[in-house]
C-alpha positions, 0 to 999 in steps of 0.5 A: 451322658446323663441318666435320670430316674423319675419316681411319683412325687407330686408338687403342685406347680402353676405352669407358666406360659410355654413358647420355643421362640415368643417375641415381644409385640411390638408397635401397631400397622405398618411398624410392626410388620416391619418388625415382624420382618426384621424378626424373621430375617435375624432369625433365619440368619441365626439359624442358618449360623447355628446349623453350620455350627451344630451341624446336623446334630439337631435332627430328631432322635431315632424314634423308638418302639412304643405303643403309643404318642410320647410325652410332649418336650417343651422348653419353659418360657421364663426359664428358656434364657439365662442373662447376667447383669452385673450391677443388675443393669439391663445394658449389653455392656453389662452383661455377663455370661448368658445362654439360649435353649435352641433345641430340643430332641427327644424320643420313648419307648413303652409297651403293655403296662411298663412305664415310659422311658424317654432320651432327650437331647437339648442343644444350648448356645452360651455366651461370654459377655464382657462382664464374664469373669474368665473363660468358665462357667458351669450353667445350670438347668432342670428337667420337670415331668408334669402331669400335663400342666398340673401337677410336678411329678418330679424335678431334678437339677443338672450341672452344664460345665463350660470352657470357651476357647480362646478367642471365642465367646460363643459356643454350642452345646449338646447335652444328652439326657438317657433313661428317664422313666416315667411310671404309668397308672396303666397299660391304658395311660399314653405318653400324651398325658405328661409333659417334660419341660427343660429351662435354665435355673434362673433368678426371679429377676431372670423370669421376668426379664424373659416374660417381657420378651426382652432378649440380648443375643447369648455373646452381647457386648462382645463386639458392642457397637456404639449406642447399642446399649439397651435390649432387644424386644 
């Protein structure tokens, strides 16, 4: 369990653009309603994959008692993947330990003029790709409140540790995030007026990578079929 205390520090931040599942466009007409169907159907199946492996764990928070909306829950586009490369090599056979944020949960509370306090759940699927060096690896993310796409009023780090078992080289993971605080100016300021944005601490060659919509599956290369060496768009 995680406890995060926010206190009022302001950082100006340029907010990059925010989507849960953005692909990259693909060709015109008939083309890329094809790929638009190719899409849906490997997304459906991923989905359907997650589930029985999630189980029902990704239904909402019980909603809390608040008196009034609570803050908008975002995953950062650029931040929403984490592919290692060895050699900085954009091929499946290359990758090494990788991750997808799949979901978020998140509930508050607050009344009269105390400040917001909010519980988050963020669902990761992990990856080992055949690069991985051994079963381990402790991931890395940030938790940011903004003043709806201006300004950071705080930012902290977590540490995401994890063992795949034997045989396996993909697994779920839920990380619970308690007790964020949020101050208010006023008993007149609604949670509507922050966001709570979550992603991977990535490398600047990470972000873009994300940006272009590339994407690899979060266990690639592990069962590489042949030629299937460039990444998905």
């Amino acid at each position: 369990m995680r406890r995060l205390l926010l206190l009022a520090v302001a950082t100006v931040m340029t907010a990059a653009p925010i989507a849960a599942n953005a692909q990259y466009p693909g060709g015109a007409g008939g083309g890329r309603q094809a790929d638009d169907d190719k899409r849906q159907a490997q997304d459906d199946a991923k989905k359907k994959r997650r589930d029985k492996d999630w189980g029902d764990a990704q239904a909402p928070l019980q909603q809390l008692k608040n008196a009034g909306p609570c803050p908008f829950v975002k995953t950062l586009y650029d931040a929403s993947r984490y592919v290692e490369f060895k050699d900085d090599r954009e091929a499946s056979a290359s990758v090494g330990f990788s991750g997808e944020i799949q979901g978020v949960s998140a509930g508050c509370q607050y009344k009269d003029d105390e400040p917001i306090r909010m519980v988050v759940d963020v669902l990761f699927e992990l990856g080992k790709g055949p690069q991985a060096g051994g079963g381990a690896k402790t991931f890395h993310y940030w938790v940011a409140v903004t003043d709806r796409n201006r300004e950071v009023i705080t930012r902290q780090t977590f540490d995401l540790p994890v063992t795949f078992p034997a045989g396996k080289d993909r697994v779920f993971v839920t990380d619970h995030i308690s007790n964020i605080v949020i101050p208010r100016g006023s008993a007149t300021t609604s949670g509507a007026n922050f966001e709570v944005l979550i992603g991977f601490d990535v490398t600047p060659r990470m972000a873009e990578f994300n940006r272009q919509g590339k994407r690899f599956r979060v266990n690639a290369g592990s069962a590489l079929a042949a030629g299937d060496t460039s990444p998905h768009r």
